[in-house]
C-alpha positions as CSV (number, residue, x, y, z in Angstrom):
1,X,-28.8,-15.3,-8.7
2,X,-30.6,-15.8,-5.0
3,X,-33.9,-15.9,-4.8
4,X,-36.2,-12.7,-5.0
5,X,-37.3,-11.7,-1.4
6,X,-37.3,-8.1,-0.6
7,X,-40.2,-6.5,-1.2
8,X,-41.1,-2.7,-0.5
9,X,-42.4,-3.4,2.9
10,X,-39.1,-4.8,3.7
11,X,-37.3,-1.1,3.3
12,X,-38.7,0.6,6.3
13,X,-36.9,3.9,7.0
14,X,-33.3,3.3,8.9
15,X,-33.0,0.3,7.3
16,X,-29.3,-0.2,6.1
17,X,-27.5,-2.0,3.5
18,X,-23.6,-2.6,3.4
19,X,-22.3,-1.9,0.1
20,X,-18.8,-4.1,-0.8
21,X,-15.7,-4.4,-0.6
22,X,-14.6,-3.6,-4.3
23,X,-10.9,-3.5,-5.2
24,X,-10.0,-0.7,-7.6
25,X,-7.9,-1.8,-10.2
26,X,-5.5,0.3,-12.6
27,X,-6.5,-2.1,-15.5
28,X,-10.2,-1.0,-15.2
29,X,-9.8,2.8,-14.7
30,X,-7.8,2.8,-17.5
31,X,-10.7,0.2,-19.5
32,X,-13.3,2.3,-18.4
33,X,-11.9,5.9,-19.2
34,X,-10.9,4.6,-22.9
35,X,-14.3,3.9,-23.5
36,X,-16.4,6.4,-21.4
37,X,-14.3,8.9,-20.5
38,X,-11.0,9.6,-22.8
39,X,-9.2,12.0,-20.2
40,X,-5.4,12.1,-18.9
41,X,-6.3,11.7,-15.7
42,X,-7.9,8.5,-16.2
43,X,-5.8,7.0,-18.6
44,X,-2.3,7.9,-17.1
45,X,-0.4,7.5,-14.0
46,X,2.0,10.7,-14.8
47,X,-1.1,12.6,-15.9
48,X,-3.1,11.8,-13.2
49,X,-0.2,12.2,-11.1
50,X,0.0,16.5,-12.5
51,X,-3.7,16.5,-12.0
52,X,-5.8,17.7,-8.9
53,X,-6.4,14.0,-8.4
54,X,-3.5,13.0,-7.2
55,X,-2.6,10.3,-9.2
56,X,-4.5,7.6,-11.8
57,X,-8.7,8.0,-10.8
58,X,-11.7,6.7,-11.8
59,X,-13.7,8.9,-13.6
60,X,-16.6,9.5,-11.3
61,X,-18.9,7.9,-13.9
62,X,-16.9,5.1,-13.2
63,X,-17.1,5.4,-9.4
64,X,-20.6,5.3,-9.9
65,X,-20.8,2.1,-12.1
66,X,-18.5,0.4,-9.4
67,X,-21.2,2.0,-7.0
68,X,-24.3,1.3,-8.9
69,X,-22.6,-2.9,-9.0
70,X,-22.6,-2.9,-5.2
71,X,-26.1,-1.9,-4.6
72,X,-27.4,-4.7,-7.2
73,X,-24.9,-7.3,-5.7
74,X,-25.8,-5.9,-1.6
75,X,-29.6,-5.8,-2.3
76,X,-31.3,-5.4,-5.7
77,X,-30.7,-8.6,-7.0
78,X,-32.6,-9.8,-4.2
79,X,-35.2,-7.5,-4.1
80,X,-38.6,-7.2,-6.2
81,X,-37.4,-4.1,-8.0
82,X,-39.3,-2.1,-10.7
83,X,-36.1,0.3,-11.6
84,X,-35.5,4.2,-10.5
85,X,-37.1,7.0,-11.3
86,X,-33.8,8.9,-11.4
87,X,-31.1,10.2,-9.1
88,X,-31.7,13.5,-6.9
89,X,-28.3,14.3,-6.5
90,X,-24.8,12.8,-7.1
91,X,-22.0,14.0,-5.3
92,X,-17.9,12.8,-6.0
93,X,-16.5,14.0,-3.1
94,X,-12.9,12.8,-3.6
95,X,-11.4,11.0,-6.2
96,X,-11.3,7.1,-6.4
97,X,-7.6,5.8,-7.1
98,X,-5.8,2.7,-8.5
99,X,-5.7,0.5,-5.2
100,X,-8.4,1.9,-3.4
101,X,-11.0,-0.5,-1.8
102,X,-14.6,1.0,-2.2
103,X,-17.3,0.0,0.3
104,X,-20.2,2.3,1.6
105,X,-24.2,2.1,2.4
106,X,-27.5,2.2,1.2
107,X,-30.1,3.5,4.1
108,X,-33.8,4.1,3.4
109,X,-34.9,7.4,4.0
110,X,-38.9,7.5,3.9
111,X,-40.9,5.0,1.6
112,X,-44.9,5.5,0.2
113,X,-46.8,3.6,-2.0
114,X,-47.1,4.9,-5.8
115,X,-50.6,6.3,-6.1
116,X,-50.3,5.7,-10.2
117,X,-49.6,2.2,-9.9
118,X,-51.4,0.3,-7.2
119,X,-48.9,-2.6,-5.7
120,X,-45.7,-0.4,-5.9
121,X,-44.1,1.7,-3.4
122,X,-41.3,4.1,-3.8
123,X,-38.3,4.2,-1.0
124,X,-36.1,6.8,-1.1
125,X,-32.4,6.4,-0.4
126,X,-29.6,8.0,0.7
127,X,-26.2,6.1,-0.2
128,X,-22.6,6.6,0.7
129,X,-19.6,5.1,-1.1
130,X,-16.1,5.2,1.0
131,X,-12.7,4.0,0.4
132,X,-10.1,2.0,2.4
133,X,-9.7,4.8,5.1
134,X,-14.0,5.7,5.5
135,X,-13.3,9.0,3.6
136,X,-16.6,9.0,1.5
137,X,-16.1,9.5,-2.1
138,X,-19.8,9.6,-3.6
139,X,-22.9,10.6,-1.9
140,X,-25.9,10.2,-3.8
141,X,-29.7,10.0,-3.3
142,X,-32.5,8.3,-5.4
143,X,-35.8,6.7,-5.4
144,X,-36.2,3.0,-6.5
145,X,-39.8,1.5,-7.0
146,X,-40.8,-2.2,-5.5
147,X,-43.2,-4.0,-5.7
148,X,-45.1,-4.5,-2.5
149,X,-45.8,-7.7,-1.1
150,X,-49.6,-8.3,-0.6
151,X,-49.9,-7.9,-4.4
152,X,-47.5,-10.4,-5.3
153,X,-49.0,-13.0,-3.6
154,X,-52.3,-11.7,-5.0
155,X,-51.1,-11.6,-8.5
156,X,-48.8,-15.3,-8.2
């Protein structure tokens, strides 16, 4: 794990964070849908194949695991974060097959310091998650608090 160096002042609105690459694998739909989500489409190429989906896809609770991996590996992990608040909106916008290469962004919206808890902000994001050919496949939007710099250094 690198070093923890983002802090909320670091987010200003614009800001952008590439997301990816991550290879979609048949083994890990399949791993994924047994445990989480038992459904044919998930578990079986011919099934899938019948479906609306077009073939064997992730359910979109696995999309946004796979989605929720790149974030931490593109920024959290190097950030000072103190967890979400929850998601606004989550949108699967086309199903994520076997094969597929998932990439995307993370870009900051508009960010303000909590008023509760003195030495956090809040950034709001909006994030995008496309495959191989750019098609985007999840749109979502959340908050995740930070803690801000100035009382870091104060409280080190």
């Amino acid at each position: 794990m690198s070093e923890a160096n983002l802090y909320y002042e670091d987010f200003a609105p614009g800001r952008s964070f590439a997301l990816g690459p991550r290879q979609v694998t048949t083994e890990e739909i399949i791993e994924f849908a047994r445990e989480f989500d038992p459904q044919p489409m998930h578990l079986d190429e011919e099934a899938g194949k019948r479906s609306i989906l077009g073939g064997l896809a992730a359910s979109g609770w696995h999309t946004s695991a796979m989605f929720m991996r790149m974030m931490i590996d593109s920024y959290l992990l190097r950030s000072h974060s103190e967890g979400a608040p929850g998601v606004d909106f989550m949108e699967w916008k086309k199903p994520v097959l076997a094969g597929d290469t998932l990439g995307g962004s993370s870009t900051v919206l508009e960010s303000r310091p909590l008023r509760s808890r003195p030495g956090i902000g809040v950034v709001k994001f909006r994030h995008e998650v496309t495959n191989q050919h750019g098609e985007v496949v999840c749109l979502s939007e959340n908050s995740i608090m930070f803690r801000m710099r100035e009382r870091s250094e104060v409280s080190a």
